[in-house]
N, C-alpha and C positions, 0 to 999 in steps of 0.2 A: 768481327763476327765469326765466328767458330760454326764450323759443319758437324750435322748431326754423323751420329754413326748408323749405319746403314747395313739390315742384315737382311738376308733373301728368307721367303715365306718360311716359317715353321723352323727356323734355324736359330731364334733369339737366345740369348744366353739367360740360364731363371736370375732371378732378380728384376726383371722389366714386366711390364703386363701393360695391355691397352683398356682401355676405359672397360669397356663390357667385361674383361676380366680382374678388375679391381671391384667392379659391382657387384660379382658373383662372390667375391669376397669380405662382401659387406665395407668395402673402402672406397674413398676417392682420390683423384689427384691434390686435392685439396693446396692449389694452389702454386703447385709446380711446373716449370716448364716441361715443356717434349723433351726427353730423355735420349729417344732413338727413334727410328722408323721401319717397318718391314716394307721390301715393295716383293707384291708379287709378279712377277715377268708376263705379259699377257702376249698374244699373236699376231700379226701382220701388222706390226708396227705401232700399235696402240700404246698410249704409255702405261706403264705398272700401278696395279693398285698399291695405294701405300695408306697403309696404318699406323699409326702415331703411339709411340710407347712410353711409358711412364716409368719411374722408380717404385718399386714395391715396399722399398724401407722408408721411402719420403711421405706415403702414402697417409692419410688421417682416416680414421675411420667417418662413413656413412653418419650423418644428422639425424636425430630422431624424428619422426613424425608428431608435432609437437599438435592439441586441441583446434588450433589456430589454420594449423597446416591441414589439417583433414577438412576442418570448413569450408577451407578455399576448394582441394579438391573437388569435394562433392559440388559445391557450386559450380565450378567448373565441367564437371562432367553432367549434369543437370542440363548447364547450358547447351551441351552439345548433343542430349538427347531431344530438348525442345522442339519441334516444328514451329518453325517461323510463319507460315499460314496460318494451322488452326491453334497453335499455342498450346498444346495438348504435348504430354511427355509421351515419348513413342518406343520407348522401355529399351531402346538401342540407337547408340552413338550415327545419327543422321549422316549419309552419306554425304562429300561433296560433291560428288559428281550427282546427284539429285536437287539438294537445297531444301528441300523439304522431305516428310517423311513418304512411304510408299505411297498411304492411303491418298494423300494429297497429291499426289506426282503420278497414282495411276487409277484414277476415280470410278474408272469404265470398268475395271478387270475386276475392283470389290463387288461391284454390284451383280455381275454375274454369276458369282461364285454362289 
């Protein structure tokens, strides 16, 4: 098993990118292993963050958005706008730290208003 090579925060050499910077690039790993890693050194003994870096040349570009794939989305986000009480679309992604939408989770404060 072979060790990654390991460079300190903001010191990578170009040619590497981490996932959110292969996105912004319209690319993915598309299948490649971890390349390298940055750790950042953190304080009182904590371990280092470490992010996981990719090849840029290995890289494939981003999948289209295919008819199929936006159905699912929207369904998907539908779902997550739903209130599971009154079943009613609540025109923004339900929190989970609620479970339902406001109207439903604070019934007293609508009526006052």
């Amino acid at each position: 098993m072979s060790t990654l090579p390991v460079f300190r925060w903001h010191l990578a050499p170009d040619g590497y990118a981490t996932r959110r910077q292969l996105r912004a690039r319209d690319l993915r790993p598309g299948g490649q292993d971890v390349a390298a890693q940055l750790e950042r050194p953190r304080r009182r003994g904590r371990p280092p963050l470490v992010a996981y870096l990719y090849r840029v040349d290995l890289a494939k570009p981003v999948r289209p958005m295919t008819p199929g794939r936006w159905r699912a989305h929207d369904a998907m986000m539908r779902a997550r706008r739903t209130c599971p009480e009154c079943r009613r679309d609540a025109g923004y992604v339900i929190p989970t730290s609620l479970g339902s939408c406001v109207t439903c989770t604070y019934p007293e404060e609508q009526c006052a208003a």
